[in-house]
C-alpha positions as CSV (number, residue, x, y, z in Angstrom):
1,X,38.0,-13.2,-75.3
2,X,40.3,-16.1,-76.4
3,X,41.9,-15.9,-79.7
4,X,41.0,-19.1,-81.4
5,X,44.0,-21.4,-82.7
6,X,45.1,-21.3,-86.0
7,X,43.7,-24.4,-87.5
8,X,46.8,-26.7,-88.6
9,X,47.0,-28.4,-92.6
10,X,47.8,-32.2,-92.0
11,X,48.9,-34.8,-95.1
12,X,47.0,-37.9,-93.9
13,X,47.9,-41.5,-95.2
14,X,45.4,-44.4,-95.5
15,X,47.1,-47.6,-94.6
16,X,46.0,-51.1,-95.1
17,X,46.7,-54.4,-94.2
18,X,45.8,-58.0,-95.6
19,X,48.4,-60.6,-93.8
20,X,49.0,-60.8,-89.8
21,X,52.5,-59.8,-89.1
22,X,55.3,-62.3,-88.9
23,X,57.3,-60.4,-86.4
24,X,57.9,-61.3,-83.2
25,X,58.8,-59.5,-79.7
26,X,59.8,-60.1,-76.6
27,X,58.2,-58.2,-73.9
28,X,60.9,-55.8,-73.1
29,X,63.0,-56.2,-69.9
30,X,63.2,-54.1,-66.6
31,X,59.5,-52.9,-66.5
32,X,56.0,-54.4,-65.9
33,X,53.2,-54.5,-68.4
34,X,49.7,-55.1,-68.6
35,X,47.3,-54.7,-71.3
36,X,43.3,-55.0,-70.0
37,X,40.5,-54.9,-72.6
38,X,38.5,-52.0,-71.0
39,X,34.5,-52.7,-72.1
40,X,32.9,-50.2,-70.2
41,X,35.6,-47.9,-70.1
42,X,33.8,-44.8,-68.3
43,X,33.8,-41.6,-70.4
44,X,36.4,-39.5,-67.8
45,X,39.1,-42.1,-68.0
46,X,39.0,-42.4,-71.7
47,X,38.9,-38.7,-72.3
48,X,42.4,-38.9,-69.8
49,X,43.5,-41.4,-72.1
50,X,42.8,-39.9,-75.1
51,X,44.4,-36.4,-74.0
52,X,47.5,-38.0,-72.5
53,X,48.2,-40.0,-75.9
54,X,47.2,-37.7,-77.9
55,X,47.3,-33.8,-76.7
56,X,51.3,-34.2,-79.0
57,X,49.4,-35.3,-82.0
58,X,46.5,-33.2,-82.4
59,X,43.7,-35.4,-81.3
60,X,40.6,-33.5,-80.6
61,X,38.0,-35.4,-82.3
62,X,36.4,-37.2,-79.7
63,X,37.1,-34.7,-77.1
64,X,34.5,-32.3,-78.7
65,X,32.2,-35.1,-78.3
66,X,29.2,-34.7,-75.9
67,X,28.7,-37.9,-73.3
68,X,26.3,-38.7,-75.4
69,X,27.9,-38.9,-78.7
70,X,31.1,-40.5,-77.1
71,X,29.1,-43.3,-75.1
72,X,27.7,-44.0,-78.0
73,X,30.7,-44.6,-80.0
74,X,32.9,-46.0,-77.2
75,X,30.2,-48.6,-76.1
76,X,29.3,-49.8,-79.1
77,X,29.8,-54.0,-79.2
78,X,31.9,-53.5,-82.0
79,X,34.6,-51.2,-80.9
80,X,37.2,-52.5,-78.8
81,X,39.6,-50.3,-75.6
82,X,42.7,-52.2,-74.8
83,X,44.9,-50.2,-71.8
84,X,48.5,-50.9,-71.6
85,X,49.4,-50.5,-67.8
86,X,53.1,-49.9,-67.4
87,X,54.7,-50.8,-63.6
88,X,50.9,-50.1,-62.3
89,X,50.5,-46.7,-64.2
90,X,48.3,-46.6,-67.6
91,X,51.0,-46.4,-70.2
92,X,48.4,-45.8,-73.8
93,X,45.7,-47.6,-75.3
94,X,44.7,-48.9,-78.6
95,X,41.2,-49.0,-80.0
96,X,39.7,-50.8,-82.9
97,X,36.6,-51.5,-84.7
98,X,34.9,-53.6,-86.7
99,X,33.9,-52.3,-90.0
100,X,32.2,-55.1,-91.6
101,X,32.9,-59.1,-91.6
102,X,36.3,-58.4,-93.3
103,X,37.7,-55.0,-92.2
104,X,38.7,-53.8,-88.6
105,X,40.0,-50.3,-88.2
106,X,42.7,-49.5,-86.1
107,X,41.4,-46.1,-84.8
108,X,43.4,-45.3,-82.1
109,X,47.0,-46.3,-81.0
110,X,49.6,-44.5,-78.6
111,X,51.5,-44.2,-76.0
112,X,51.4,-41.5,-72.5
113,X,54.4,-39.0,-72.6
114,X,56.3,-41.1,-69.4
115,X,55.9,-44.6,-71.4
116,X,58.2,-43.0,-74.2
117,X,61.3,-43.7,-74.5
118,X,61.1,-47.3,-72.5
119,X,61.1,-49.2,-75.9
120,X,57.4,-50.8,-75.7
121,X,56.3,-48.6,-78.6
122,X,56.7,-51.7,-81.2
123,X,56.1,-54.4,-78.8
124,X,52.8,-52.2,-77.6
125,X,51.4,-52.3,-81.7
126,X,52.4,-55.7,-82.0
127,X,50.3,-56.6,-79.2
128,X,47.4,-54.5,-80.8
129,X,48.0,-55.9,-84.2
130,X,48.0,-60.1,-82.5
131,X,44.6,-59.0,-81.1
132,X,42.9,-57.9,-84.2
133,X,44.3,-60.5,-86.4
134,X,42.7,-62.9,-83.8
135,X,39.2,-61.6,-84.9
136,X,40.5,-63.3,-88.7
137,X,39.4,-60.0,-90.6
138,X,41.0,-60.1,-94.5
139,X,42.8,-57.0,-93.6
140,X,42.9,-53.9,-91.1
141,X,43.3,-50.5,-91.6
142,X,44.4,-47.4,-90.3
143,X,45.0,-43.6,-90.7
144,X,48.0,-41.7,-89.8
145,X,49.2,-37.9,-90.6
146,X,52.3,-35.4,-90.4
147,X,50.8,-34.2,-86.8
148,X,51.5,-37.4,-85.4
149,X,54.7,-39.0,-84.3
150,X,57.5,-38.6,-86.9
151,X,58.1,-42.0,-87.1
152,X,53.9,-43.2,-86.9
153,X,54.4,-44.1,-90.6
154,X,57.6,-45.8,-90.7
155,X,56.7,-47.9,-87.5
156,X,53.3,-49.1,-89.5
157,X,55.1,-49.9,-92.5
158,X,57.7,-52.1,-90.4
159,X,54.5,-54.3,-89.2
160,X,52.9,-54.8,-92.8
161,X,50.7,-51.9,-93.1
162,X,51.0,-50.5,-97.0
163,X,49.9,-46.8,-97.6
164,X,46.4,-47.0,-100.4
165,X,45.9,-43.3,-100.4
166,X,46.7,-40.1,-99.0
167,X,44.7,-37.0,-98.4
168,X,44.5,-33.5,-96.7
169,X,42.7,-32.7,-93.7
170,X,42.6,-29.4,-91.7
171,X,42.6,-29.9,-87.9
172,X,42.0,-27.3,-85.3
173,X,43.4,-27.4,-82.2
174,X,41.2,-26.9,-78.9
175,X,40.6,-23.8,-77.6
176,X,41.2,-22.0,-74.2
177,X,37.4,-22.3,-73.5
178,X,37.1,-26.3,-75.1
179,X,40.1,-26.5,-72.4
180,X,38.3,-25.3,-69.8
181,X,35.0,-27.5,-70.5
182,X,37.1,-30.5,-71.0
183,X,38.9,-29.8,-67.4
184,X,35.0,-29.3,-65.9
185,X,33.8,-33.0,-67.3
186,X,37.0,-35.0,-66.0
């Protein structure tokens, strides 16, 4: 029998929002990019997504859901799946969701291992953040932790987010047999 992982302590910050940035970037050169708003994203692709972007960082939550539990949340009318598609090839995603008339959470944001590196990290949130901001919320808000990339903070900050709180979470990474489930549903 597998040994299960050794659950990991992460510092989580609470980041907020209350202006739409200022900045401006071109799109960078050399490479072709798409972003498509995906709203009927089917549950396979998104859990490719989400394991691609994420497998670095410790994501796991939504790939313990069952199909039911992560229909429900990904086809909900107020959560939103953009895919960033670089030279043909999906590239990361960002997800949001509408709290309440004046909050919209940036849940998810990141890029797939081969998209690093090609300098469309701050363009790519930029883009995210010019999409929310287009829904006139009074501010957005996001999480990030110390399992995530080392410079996931720093990069928020640059765009306008401001940390309001920070917290401790315990996260525990997936095990053999959650592997081997997760491989039979894709």
């Amino acid at each position: 029998m597998a040994k299960p992982p050794a659950s990991l302590n992460a510092h989580v910050t609470h980041l907020e929002m209350t202006a739409a940035p200022k900045a401006s970037l071109p799109v960078p050169v050399n490479i072709q990019t798409a972003i498509m708003r995906a709203p009927s994203m089917p549950l396979p692709f998104y859990r490719y997504l989400y394991r691609q972007v994420g497998a670095r960082w410790q994501w796991v939550e939504r790939l313990r859901m069952s199909d039911e539990e992560l229909a429900a949340v990904l086809h909900d009318k107020r959560n939103t799946i953009c895919v960033l598609y670089v030279n043909g090839a999906p590239a990361g995603f960002y997800e949001y969701v509408t709290r309440d008339d004046d909050t919209i959470e940036l849940s998810h944001f990141g890029l797939i291992e081969h998209a690093l590196g090609l300098g469309i990290g701050k363009w790519f949130l930029l883009q995210a953040l010019y999409a929310i901001w287009s829904q006139n919320p009074q501010r957005v808000v996001t999480t990030t932790n110390n399992l995530d990339h080392p410079r996931a903070l720093q990069l928020y900050q640059m765009f306008g987010f401001s940390p309001v709180s920070t917290g401790s979470a315990v996260v525990r990474p997936l095990s053999d047999k959650e592997l081997l489930e997760l491989f039979k549903k894709s």
